[in-house]
PyMOL CGO cylinders between C-alpha atoms (Angstrom):
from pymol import cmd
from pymol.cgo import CYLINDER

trace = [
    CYLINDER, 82.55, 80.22, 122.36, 85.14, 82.97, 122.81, 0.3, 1, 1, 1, 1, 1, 1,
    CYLINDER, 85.14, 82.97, 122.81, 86.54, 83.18, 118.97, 0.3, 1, 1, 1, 1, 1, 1,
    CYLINDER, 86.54, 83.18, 118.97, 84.27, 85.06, 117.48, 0.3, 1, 1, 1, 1, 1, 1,
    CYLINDER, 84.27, 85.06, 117.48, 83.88, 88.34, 115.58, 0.3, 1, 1, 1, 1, 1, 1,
    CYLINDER, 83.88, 88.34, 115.58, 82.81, 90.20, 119.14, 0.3, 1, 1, 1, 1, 1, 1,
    CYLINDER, 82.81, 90.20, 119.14, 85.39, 89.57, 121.21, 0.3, 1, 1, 1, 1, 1, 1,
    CYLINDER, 85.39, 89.57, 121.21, 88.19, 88.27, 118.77, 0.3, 1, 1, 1, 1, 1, 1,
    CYLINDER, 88.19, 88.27, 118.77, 87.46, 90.42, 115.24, 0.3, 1, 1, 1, 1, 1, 1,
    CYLINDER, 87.46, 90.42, 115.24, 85.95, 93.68, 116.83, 0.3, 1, 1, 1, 1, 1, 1,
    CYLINDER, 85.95, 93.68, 116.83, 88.28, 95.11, 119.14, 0.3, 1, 1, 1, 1, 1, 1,
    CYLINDER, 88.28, 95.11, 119.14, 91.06, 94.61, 116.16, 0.3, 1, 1, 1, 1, 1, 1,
    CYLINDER, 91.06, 94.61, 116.16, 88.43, 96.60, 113.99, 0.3, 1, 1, 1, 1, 1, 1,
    CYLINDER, 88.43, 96.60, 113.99, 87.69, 99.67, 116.01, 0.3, 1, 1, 1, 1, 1, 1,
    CYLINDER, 87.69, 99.67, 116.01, 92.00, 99.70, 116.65, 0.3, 1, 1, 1, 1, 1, 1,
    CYLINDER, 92.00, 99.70, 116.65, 92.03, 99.93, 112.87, 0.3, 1, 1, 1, 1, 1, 1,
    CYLINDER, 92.03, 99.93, 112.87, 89.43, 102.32, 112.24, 0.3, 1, 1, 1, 1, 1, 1,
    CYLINDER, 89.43, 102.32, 112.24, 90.88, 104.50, 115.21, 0.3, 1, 1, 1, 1, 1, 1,
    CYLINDER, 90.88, 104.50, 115.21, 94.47, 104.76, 114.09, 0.3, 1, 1, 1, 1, 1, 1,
    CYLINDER, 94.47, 104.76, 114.09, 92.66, 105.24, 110.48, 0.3, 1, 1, 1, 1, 1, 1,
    CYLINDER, 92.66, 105.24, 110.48, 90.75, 108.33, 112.39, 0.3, 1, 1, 1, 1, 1, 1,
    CYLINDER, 90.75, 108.33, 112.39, 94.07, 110.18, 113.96, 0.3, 1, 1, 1, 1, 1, 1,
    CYLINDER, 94.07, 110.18, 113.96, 96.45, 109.29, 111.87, 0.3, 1, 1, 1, 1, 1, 1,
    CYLINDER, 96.45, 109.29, 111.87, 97.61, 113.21, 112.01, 0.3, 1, 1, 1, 1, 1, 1,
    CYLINDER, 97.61, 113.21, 112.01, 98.18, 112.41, 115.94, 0.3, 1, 1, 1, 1, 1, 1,
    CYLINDER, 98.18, 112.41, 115.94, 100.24, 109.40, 114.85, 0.3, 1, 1, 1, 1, 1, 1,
    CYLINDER, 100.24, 109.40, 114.85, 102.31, 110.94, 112.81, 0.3, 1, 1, 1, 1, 1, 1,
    CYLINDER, 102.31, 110.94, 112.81, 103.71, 112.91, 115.46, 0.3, 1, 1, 1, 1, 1, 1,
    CYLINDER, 103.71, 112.91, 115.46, 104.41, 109.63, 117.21, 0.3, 1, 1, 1, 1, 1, 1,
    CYLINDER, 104.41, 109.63, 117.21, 106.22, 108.30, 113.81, 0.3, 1, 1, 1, 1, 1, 1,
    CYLINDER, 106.22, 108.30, 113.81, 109.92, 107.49, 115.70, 0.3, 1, 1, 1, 1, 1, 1,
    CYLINDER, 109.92, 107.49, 115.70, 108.51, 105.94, 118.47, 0.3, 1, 1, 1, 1, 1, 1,
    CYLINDER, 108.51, 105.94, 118.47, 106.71, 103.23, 116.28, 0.3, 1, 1, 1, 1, 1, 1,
    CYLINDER, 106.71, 103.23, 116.28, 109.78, 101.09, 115.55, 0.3, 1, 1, 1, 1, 1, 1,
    CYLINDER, 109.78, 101.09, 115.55, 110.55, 100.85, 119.02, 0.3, 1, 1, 1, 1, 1, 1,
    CYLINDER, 110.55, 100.85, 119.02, 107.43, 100.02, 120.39, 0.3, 1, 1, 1, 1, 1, 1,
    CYLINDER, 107.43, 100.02, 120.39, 106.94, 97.36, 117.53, 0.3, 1, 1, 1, 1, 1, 1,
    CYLINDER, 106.94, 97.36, 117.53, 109.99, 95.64, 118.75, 0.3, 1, 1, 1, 1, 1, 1,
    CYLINDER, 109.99, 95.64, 118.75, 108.92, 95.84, 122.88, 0.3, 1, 1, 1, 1, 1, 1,
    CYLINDER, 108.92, 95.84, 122.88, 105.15, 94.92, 121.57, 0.3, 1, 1, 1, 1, 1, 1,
    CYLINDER, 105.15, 94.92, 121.57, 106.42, 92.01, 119.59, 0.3, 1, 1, 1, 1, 1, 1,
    CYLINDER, 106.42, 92.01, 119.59, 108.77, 90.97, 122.91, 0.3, 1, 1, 1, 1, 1, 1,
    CYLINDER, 108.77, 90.97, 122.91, 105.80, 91.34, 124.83, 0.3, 1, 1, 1, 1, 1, 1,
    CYLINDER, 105.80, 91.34, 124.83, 104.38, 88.68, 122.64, 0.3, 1, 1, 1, 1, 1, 1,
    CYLINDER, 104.38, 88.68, 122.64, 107.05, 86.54, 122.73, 0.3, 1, 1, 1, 1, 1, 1,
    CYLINDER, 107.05, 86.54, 122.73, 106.76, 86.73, 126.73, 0.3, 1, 1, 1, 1, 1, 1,
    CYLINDER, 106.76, 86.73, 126.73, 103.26, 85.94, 126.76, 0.3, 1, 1, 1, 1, 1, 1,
    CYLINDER, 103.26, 85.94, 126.76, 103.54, 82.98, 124.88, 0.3, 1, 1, 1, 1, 1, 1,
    CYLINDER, 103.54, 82.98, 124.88, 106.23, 81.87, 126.57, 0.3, 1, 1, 1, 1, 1, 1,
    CYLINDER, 106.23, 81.87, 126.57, 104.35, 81.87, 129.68, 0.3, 1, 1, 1, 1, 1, 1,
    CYLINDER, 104.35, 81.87, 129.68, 101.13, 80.36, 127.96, 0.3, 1, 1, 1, 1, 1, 1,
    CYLINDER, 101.13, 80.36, 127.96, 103.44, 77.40, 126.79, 0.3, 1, 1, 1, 1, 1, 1,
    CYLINDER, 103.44, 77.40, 126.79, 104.93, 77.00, 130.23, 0.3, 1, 1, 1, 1, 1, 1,
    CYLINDER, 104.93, 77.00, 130.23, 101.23, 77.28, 132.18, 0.3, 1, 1, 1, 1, 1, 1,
    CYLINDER, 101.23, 77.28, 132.18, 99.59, 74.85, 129.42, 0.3, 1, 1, 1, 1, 1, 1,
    CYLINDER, 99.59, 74.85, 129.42, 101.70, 73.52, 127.72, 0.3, 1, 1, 1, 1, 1, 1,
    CYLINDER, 101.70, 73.52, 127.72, 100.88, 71.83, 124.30, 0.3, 1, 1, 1, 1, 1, 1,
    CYLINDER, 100.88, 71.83, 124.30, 97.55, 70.04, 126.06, 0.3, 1, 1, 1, 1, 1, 1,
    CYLINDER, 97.55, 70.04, 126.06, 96.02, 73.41, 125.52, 0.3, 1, 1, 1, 1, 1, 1,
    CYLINDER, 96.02, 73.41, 125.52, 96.08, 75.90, 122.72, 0.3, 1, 1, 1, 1, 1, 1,
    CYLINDER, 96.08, 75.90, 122.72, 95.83, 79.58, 123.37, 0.3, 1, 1, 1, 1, 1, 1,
    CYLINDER, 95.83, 79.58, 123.37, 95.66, 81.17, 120.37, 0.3, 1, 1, 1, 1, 1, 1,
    CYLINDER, 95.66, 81.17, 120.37, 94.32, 84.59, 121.67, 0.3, 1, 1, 1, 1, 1, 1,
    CYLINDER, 94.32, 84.59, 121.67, 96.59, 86.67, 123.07, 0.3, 1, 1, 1, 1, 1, 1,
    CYLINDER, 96.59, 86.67, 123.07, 96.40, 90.03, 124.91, 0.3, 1, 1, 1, 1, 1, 1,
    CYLINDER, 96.40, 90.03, 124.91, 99.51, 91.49, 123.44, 0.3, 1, 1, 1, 1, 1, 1,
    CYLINDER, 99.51, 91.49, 123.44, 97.95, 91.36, 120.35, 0.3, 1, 1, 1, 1, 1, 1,
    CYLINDER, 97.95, 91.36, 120.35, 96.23, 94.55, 121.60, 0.3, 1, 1, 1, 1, 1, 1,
    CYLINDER, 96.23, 94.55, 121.60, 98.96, 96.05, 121.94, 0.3, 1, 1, 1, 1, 1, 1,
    CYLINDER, 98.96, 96.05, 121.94, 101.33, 94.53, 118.90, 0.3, 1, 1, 1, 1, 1, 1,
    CYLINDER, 101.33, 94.53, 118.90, 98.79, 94.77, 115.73, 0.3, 1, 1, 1, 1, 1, 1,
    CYLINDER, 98.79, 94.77, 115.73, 98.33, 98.36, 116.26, 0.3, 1, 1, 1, 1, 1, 1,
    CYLINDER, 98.33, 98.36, 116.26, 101.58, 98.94, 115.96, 0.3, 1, 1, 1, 1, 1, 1,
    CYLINDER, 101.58, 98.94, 115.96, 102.33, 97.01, 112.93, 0.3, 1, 1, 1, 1, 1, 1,
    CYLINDER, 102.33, 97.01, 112.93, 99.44, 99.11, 111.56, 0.3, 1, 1, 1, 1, 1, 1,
    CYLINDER, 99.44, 99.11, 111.56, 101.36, 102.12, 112.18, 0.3, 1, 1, 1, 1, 1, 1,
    CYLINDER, 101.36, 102.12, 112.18, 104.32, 100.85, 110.96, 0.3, 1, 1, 1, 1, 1, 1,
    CYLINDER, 104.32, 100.85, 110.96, 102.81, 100.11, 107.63, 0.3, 1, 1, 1, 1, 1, 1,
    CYLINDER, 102.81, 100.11, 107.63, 100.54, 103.09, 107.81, 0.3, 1, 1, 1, 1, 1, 1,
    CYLINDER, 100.54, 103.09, 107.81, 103.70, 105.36, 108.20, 0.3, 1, 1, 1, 1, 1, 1,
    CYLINDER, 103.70, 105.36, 108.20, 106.03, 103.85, 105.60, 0.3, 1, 1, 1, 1, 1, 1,
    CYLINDER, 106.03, 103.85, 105.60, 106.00, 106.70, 102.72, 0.3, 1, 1, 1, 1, 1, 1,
    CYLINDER, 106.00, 106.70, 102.72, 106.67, 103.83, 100.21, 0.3, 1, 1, 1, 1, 1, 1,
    CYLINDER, 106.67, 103.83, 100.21, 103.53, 102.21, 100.04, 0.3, 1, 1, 1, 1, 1, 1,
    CYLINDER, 103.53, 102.21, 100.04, 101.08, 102.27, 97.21, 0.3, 1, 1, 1, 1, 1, 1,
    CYLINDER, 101.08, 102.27, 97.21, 98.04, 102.91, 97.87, 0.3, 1, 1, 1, 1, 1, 1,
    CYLINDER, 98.04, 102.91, 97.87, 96.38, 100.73, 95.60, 0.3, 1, 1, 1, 1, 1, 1,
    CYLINDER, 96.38, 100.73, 95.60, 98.44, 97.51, 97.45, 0.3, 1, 1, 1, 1, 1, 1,
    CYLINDER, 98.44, 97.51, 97.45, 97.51, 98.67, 100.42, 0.3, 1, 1, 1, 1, 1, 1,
    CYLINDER, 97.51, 98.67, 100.42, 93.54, 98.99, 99.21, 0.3, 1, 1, 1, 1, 1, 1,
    CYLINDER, 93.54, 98.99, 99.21, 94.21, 95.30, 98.07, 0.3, 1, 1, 1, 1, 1, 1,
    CYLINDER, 94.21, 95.30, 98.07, 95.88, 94.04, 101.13, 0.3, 1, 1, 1, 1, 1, 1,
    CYLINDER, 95.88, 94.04, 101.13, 92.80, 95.11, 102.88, 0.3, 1, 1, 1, 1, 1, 1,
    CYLINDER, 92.80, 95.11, 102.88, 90.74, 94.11, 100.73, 0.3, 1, 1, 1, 1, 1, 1,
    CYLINDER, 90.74, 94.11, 100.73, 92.42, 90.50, 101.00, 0.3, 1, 1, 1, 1, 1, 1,
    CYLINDER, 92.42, 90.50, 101.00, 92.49, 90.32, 104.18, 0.3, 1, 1, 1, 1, 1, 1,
    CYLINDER, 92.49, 90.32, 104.18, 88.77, 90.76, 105.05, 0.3, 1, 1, 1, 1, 1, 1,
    CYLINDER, 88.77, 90.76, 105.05, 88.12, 88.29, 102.39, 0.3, 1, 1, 1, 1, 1, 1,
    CYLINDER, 88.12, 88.29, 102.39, 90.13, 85.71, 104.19, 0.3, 1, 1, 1, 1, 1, 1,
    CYLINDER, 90.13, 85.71, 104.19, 88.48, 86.87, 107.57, 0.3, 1, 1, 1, 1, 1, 1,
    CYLINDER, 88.48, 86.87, 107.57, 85.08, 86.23, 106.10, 0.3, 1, 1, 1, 1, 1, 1,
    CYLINDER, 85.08, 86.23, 106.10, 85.28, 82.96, 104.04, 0.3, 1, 1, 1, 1, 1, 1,
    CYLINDER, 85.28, 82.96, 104.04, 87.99, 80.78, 106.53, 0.3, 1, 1, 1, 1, 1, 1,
    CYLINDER, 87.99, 80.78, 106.53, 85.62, 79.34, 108.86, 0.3, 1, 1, 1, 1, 1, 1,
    CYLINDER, 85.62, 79.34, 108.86, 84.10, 77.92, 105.66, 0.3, 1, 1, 1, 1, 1, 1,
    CYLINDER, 84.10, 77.92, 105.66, 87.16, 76.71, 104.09, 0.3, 1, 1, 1, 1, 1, 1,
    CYLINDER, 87.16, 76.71, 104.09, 88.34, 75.05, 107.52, 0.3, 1, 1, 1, 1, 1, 1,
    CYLINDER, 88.34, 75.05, 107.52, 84.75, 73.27, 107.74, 0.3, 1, 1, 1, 1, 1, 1,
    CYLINDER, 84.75, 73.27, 107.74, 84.84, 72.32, 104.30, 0.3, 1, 1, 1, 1, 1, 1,
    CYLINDER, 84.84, 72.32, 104.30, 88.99, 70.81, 104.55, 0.3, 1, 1, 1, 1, 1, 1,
    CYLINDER, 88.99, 70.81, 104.55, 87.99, 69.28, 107.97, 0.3, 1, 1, 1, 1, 1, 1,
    CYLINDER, 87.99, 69.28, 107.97, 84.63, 67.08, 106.16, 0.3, 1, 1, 1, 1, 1, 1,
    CYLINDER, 84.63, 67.08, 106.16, 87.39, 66.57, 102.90, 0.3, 1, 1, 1, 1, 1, 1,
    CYLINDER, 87.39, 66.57, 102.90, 90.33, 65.56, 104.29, 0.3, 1, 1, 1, 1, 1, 1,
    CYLINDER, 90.33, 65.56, 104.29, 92.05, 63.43, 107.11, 0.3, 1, 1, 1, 1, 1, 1,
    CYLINDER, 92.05, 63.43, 107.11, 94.99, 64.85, 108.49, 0.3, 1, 1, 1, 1, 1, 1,
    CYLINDER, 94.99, 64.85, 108.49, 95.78, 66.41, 111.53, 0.3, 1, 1, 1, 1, 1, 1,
    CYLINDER, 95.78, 66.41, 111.53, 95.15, 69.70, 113.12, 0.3, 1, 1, 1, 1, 1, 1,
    CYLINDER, 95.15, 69.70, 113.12, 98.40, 71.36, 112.11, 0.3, 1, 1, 1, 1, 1, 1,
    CYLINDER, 98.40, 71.36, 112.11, 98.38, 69.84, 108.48, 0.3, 1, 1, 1, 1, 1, 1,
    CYLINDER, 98.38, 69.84, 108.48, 94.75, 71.14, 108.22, 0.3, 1, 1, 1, 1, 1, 1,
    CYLINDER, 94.75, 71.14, 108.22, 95.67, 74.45, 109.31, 0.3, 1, 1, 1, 1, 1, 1,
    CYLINDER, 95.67, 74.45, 109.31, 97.86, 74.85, 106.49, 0.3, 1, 1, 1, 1, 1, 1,
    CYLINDER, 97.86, 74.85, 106.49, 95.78, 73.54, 103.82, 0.3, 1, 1, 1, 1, 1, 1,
    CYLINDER, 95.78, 73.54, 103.82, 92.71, 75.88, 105.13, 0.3, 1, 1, 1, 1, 1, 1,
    CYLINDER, 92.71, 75.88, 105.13, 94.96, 78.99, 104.82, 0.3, 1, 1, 1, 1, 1, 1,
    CYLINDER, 94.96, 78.99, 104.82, 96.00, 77.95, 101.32, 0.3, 1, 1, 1, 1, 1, 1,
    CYLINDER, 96.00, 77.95, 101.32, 92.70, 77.35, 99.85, 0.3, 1, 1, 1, 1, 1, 1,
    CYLINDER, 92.70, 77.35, 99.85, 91.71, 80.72, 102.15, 0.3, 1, 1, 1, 1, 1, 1,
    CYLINDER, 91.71, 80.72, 102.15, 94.01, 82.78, 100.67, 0.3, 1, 1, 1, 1, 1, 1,
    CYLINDER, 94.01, 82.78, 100.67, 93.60, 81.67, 96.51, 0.3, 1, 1, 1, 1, 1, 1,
    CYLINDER, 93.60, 81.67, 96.51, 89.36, 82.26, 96.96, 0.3, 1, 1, 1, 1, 1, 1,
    CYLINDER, 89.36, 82.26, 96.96, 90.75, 85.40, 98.95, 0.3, 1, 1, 1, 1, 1, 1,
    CYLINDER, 90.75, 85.40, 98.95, 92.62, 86.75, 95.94, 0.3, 1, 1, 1, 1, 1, 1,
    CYLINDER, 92.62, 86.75, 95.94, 89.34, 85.59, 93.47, 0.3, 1, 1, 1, 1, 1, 1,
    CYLINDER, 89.34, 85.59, 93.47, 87.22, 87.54, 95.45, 0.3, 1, 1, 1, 1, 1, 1,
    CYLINDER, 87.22, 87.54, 95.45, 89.33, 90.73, 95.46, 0.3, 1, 1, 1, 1, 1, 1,
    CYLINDER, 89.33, 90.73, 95.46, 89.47, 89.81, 91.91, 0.3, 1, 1, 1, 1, 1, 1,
    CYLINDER, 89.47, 89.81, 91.91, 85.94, 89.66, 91.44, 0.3, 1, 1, 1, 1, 1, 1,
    CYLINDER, 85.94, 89.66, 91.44, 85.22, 92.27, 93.21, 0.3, 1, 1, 1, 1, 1, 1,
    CYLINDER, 85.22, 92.27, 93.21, 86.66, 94.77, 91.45, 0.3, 1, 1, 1, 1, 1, 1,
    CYLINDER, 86.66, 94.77, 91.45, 84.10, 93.69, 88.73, 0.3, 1, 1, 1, 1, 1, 1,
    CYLINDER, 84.10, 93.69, 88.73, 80.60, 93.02, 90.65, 0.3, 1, 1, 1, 1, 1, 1,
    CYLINDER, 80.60, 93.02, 90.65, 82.00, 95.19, 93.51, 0.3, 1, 1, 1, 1, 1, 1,
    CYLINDER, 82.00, 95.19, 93.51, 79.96, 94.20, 96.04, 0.3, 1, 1, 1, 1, 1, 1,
    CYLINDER, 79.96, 94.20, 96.04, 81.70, 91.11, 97.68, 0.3, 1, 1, 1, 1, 1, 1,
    CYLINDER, 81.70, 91.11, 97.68, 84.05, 93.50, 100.16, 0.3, 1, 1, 1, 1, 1, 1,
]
cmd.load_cgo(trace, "trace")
């Protein structure tokens, strides 16, 4: 009910498309990034932590508010690196929404093929996710109007 593209994808894609839209104001923020990666990523830690301790294993919370506050800053991070090509990054992107878009099919699809459990499906699903991920970004760049 609550993973889905409104209230799990969409506030990660107007963070992106934001820091995309001031990245001059950024910029100006560039030595602060590192730190507040490492406190964000703390935060993280904390919050699981906590999660682990309320639910314990029974229950899996696999949304996280500090994810608010950590993936923007590994954006930036990224973003302000003065190494990166801009063709990876195009294709990082472009590999990433291709997983975003096709996993719920590939879990489906491993869940009716195969019996294992959750954990051992998980990892099978982001295999298979991430090959047809790189075939569409290859195709793509072909038919270009996959992603």
């Amino acid at each position: 009910m609550y993973r889905n593209f409104l209230f799990f994808g969409l506030p990660f894609f107007i963070l992106g498309n934001v820091l995309a839209e001031y990245e001059v104001f950024f910029r100006k923020i560039k030595p602060l990034v590192l730190p507040m990666l490492i406190v964000s990523f703390i935060i993280m830690l904390i919050e699981t932590y906590f999660n682990y301790k309320l639910y314990g294993d029974v229950v899996g919370v696999d949304i996280l508010l500090s994810l608010l506050i950590l993936c923007p800053f590994i954006f930036l991070f990224v973003l302000m690196g003065n190494s990166i090509n801009t063709e990876v990054f195009l294709n990082l992107a472009q590999l990433s929404s291709a997983i975003y878009f096709i996993h719920q099919f590939v879990l489906i699809v491993v869940r009716k093929t195969f019996i294992f459990d959750e954990s051992m499906i998980s990892l099978i699903a982001i295999f298979i996710s991430a090959v047809v991920g790189v075939i569409i970004v290859k195709v793509n760049k072909i038919v270009k109007i996959l992603i």
